[in-house]
C-alpha positions in Angstrom: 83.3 -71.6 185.3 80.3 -69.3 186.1 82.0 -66.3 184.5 83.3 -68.3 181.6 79.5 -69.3 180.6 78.5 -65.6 181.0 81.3 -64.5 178.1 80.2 -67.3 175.8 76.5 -66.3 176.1 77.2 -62.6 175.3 79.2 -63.5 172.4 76.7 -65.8 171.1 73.8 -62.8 171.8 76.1 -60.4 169.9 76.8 -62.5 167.1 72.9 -63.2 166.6 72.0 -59.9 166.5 74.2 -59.2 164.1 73.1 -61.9 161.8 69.4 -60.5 162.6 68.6 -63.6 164.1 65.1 -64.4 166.2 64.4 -61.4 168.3 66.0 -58.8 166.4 63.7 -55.9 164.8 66.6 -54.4 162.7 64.3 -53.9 159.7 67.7 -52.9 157.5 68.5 -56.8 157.4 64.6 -57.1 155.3 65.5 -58.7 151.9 64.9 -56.2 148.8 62.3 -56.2 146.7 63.7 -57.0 143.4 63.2 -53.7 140.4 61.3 -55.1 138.0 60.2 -51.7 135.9 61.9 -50.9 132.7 62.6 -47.9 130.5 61.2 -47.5 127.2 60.7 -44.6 124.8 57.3 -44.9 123.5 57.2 -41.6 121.1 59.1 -43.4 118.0 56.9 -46.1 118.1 53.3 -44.0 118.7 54.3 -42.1 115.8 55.2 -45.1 113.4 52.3 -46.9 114.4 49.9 -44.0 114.3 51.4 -43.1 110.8 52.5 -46.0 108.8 50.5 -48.1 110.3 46.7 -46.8 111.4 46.5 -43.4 109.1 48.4 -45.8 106.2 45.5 -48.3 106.7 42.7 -45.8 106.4 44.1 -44.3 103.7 44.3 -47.5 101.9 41.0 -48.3 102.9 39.6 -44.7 101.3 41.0 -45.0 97.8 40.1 -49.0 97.9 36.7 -47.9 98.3 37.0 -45.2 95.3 38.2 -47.8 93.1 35.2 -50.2 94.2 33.0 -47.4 93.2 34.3 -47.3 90.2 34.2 -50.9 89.3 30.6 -50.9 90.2 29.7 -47.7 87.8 31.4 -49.4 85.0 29.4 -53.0 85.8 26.2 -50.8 85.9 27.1 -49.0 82.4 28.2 -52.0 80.7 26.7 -55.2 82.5 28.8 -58.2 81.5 30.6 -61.1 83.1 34.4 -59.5 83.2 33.0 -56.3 85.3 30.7 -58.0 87.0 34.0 -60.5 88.7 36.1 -56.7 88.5 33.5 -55.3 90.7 33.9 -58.6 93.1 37.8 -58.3 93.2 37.4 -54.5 94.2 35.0 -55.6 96.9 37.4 -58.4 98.2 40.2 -55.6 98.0 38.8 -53.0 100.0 37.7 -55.7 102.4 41.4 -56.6 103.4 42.4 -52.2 105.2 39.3 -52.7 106.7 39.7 -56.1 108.3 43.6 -55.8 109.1 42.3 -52.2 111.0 40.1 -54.1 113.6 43.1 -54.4 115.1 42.6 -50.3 116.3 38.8 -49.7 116.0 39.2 -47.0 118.4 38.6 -43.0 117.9 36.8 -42.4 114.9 35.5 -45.1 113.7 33.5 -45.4 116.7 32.4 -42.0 117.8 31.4 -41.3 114.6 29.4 -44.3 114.5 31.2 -45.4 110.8 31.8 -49.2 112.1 28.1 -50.2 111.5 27.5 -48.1 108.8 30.6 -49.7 107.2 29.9 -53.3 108.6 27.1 -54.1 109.9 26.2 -58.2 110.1 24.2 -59.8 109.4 22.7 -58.3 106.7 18.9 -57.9 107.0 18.4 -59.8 103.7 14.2 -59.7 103.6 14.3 -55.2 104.1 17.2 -55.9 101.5 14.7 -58.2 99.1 11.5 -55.9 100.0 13.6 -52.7 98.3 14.5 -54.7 95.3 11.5 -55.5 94.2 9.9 -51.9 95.0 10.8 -51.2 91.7 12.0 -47.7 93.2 14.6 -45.5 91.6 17.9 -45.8 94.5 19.9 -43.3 94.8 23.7 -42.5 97.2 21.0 -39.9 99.8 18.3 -42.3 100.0 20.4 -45.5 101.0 22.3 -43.1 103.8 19.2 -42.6 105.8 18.5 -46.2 105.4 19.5 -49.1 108.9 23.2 -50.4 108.5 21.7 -53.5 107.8 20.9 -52.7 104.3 23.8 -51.1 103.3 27.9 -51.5 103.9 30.3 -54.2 103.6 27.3 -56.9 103.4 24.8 -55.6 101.2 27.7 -54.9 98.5 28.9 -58.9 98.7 25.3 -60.4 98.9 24.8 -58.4 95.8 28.0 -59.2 94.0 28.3 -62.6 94.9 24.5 -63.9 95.8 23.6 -65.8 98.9 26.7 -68.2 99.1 24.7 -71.3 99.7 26.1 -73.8 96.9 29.0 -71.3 95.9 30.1 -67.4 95.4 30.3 -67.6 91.7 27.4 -65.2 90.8 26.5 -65.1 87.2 25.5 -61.4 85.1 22.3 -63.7 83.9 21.8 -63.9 87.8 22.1 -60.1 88.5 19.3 -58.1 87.7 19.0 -53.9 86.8 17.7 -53.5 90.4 20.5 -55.3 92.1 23.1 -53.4 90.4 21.1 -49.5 90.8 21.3 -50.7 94.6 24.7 -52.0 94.0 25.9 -48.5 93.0 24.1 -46.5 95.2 25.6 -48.5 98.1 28.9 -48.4 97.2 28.7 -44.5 96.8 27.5 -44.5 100.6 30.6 -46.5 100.9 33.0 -44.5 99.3 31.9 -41.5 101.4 32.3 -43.2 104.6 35.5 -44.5 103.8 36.3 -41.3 103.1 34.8 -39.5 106.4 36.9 -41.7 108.3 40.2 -41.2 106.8 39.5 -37.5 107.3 38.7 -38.0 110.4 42.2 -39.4 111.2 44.3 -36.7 108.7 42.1 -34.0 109.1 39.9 -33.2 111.6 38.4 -35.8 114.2 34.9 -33.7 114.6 33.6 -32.4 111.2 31.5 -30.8 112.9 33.9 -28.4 114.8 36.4 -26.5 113.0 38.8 -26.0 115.5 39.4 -29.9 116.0 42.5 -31.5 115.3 43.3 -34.8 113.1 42.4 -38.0 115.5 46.7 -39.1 114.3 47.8 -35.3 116.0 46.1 -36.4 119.4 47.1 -40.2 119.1 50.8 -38.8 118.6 50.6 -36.3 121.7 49.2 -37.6 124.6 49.2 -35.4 127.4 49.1 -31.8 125.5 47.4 -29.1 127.0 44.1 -29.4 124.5 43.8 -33.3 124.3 41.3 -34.4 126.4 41.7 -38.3 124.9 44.8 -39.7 126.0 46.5 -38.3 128.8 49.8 -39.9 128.4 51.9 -42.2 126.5 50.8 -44.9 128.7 47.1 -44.2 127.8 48.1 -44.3 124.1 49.9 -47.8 124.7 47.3 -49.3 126.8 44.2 -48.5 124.0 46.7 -50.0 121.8 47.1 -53.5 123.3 43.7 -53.6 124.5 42.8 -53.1 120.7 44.9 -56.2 120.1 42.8 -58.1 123.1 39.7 -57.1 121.6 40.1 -58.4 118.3 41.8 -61.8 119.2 38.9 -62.3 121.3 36.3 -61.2 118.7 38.0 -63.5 116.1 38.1 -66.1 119.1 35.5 -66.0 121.0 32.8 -64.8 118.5 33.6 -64.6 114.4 34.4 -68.2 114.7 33.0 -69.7 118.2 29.4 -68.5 117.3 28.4 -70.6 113.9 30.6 -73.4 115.4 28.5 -74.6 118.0 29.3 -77.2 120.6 28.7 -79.9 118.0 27.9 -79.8 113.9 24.0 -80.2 115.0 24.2 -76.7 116.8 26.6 -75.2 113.7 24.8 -72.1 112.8 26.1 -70.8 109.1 23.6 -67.6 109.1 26.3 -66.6 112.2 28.8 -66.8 109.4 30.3 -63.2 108.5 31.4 -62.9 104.5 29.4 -66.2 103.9 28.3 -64.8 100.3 31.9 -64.5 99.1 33.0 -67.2 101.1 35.5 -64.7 102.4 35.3 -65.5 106.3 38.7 -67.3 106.3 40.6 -64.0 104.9 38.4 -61.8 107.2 40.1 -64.1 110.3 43.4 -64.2 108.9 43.4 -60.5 108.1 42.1 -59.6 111.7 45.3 -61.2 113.5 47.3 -59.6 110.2 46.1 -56.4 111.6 47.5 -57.8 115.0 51.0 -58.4 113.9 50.8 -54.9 112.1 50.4 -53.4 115.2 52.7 -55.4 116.9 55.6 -55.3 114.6 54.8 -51.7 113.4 54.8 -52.4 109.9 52.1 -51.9 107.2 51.9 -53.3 103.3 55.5 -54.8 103.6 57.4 -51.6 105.7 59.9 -53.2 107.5 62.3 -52.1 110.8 59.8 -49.5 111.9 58.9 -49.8 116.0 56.2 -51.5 116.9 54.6 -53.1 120.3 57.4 -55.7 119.9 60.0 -53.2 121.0 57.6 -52.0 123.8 57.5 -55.8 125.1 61.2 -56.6 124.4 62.2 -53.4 126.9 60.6 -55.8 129.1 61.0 -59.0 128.2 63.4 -60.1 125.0 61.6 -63.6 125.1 58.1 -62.6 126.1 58.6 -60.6 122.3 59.8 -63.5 120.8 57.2 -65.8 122.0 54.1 -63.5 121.3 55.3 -62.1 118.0 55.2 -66.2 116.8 51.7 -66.7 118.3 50.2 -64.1 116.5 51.8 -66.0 113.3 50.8 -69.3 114.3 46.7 -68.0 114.8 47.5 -66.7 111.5 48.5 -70.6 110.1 46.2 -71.9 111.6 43.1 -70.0 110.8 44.6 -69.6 106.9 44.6 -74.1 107.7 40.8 -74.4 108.7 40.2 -74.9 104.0 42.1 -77.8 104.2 43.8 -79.5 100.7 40.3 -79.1 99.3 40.0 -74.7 99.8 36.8 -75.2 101.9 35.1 -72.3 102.8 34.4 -71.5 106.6 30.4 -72.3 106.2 31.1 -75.6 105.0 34.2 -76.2 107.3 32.1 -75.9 110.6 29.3 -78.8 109.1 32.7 -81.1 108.6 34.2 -83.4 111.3 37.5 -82.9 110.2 36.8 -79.0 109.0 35.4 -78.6 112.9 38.8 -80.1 114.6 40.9 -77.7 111.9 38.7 -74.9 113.5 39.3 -75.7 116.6 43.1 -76.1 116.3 42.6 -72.3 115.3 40.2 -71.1 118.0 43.3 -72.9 120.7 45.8 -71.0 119.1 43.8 -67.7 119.4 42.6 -68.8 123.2 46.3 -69.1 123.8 47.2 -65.7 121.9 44.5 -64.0 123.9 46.0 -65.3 127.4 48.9 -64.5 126.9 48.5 -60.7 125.6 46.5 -60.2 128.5 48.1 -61.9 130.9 52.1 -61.0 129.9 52.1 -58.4 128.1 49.1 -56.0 129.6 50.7 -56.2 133.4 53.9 -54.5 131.5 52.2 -50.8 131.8 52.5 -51.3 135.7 56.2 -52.1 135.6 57.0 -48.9 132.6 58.8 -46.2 134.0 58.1 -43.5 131.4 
C-alpha cells in the first residue's frame, strides 16, 4: 500500500508539471500576447492627399481669390446693385477652399504667418470705421502693413455685406466710394496672399531661400536626406489626423461653443465668425467637409482616390465605417442648426429651439472628436510600416 501511494503521487506531480500547474516556473506555458499591428502602404495615399486633395484646395483657393478681385474692380468701376451681389458671391466662393482646408492648416500657412493675415476674427470694426472716414486715398501696399484685423476674409464681408444685425442684404445706396476703395484694396492684399501660399505649396515653401523645395515635395517624401519636417511616413500621417482633431475641436469646442453660452442670457453673437454674411453655418459644414476630404481622399467630386479611410480600414474595416459616417452626420447636423425657417447661426443661438439644434450638432462633433482621438490616433502605435 505504501509503495502504491508513492507511484500515484509521482504520476500526479508529473502530470502537473506538465500542465504548468502551481509550482511550475516553465515560462514557455505564458499565454501570447495577441499581434495587433497591421500593414499598410501609406505612399499612394500621401501622394493623393497631398495632391488632389491639399495642393488642389490651395489652388482653388488662389484663382477663387483672383476672380474675387476681379468682381470687386468691376463693382468699383461701375457701382450698381448686380456687381455689388457679384462681388458678394465671389466672396462666399473663395470662402468655401479656404474653410474646407482647416482641415490641414499645417506648413505654410502657418510659418508664413498667412492664416491671420487671410482670417483674422473678429474684425476690429472701430480701426476699420476710423480709416473710412479718414478720407485717405487706400491703396494694395498700404493695407499690407496694416493689423490682420483690418484686412482678410472679415473686412471684405463686413464691407460687402454690412454689419449683419437685421440681415446680409447690403444695398449699393448703402455702400459708399470709401468702402468700396478699401474694398479693392483689400481684396488685392488678398489675392496676393492666396497666391503666396499656393506657391508656397507648388513652388517653393521659403520665398525667401532659393534652394527650398515645394511644401507638397516634402509632404510626399518624408524621411529624405534634406527634409528636416517629417521624418517618416508616420510623421506625415500623424500631422494629418491631428489636423482632423484640431478642426473638429475648433468647430466643437470654440466656432460654435463660444457665442452659445451656457444659456441664451450668456449667448454672445459678436463671438459669431461670418456673422455679416450670415455665412457661419457653411463655414461649420465646410470645416468637417474638409474633414471627410481628408478622410476619404477626395476633393471637388474625385472619387476612389486613397484617403485616411483606407489607413483606418488596414486596421479596423468597421472603425472606417463608423468614423467615415460621423463625419457625415456632424456635417447634417450642423447644415440642421437653420431649421425649416434658414436661420442664420446669430440668431439660432438666441432661440430655444435654434440652441437645442446646436447642441444636437456640438454632440455629434464631441462624439466625432472622441472617437478620432481615441480610435483612430492609437492606430500609429500598432502600424508596421
Amino acid at each position: 500500500m505504501t509503495m502504491r501511494k508513492t507511484l500515484v503521487a509521482a504520476s500526479l506531480v508529473s502530470v502537473l508539471a506538465a500542465c504548468g500547474g502551481s509550482g511550475s516556473d516553465d515560462s514557455s506555458t505564458t499565454p501570447p500576447t495577441p499581434d495587433n499591428s497591421f500593414s499598410f502602404d501609406a505612399t499612394p495615399m500621401i501622394n493623393n492627399l497631398t495632391d488632389n486633395v491639399i495642393v488642389a484646395g490651395y489652388a482653388d483657393l488662389a484663382a477663387k481669390a483672383e476672380t474675387a478681385l476681379q468682381a470687386t474692380q468691376t463693382l468699383v468701376a461701375t457701382p450698381n446693385q448686380a456687381n455689388l451681389e457679384a462681388a458678394q458671391d465671389a466672396w462666399k466662393a473663395s470662402r468655401q477652399p479656404w474653410e474646407q482646408g482647416e482641415s490641414h492648416i499645417f506648413g505654410p500657412v502657418d510659418s508664413m504667418g498667412i492664416d491671420p493675415h487671410l482670417d483674422t476674427w473678429p474684425l476690429n470694426t472701430t480701426d476699420l470705421q476710423t480709416a473710412l472716414a479718414s478720407n485717405a486715398s487706400f491703396d494694395a501696399a498700404t493695407i499690407r502693413q496694416w493689423n490682420d484685423d483690418v484686412q482678410g476674409f472679415h473686412t471684405m464681408e463686413f464691407l460687402l455685406f454690412g454689419d449683419g444685425v437685421n440681415d446680409n442684404e447690403k444695398a449699393i445706396g448703402e455702400m459708399t466710394a470709401a468702402e468700396r476703395d478699401y474694398l479693392m484694396a483689400v481684396a488685392e492684399v488678398f489675392r496676393d496672399y492666396a497666391k503666396a501660399l499656393d506657391d508656397a505649396w507648388q513652388v517653393s515653401h521659403n520665398p525667401q531661400d532659393t534652394n527650398a523645395k515645394p511644401y507638397a515635395e516634402l509632404l510626399k517624401a518624408p524621411g529624405s536626406s534634406d527634409n528636416t519636417f517629417y521624418s517618416s511616413e508616420l510623421a506625415v500621417v500623424e500631422e494629418l489626423i491631428n489636423g482632423l482633431i484640431g478642426i473638429v475641436d475648433e468647430v466643437g469646442n470654440g466656432k460654435i461653443a463660444d457665442p452659445l453660452g451656457d444659456a441664451v442670457g450668456s449667448a454672445d453673437t459678436s463671438k459669431v465668425e461670418s456673422q455679416y454674411s450670415w455665412n457661419s453655418l457653411a463655414d461649420f459644414a465646410d470645416n468637417i467637409k474638409g474633414v471627410r476630404n481628408v478622410y476619404q481622399g477626395e476633393f471637388s467630386g474625385q472619387a476612389d482616390q486613397p484617403g485616411l479611410i483606407d489607413f483606418v480600414n488596414a486596421a479596423d474595416s468597421a472603425l472606417a465605417t463608423r468614423i467615415a459616417a460621423e463625419i457625415d452626420d456632424a456635417i447634417i447636423k450642423i447644415q440642421a442648426i437653420e431649421g425649416s425657417t434658414g436661420m442664420p447661426f446669430r440668431q439660432a443661438i438666441l432661440d430655444d429651439d435654434g440652441r437645442q439644434r446646436v447642441q444636437v450638432a456640438v454632440d455629434a462633433l464631441t462624439k466625432l472628436q472622441t472617437s478620432l482621438e481615441s480610435d483612430v490616433l492609437p492606430l500609429l502605435s500598432r502600424w508596421q510600416q
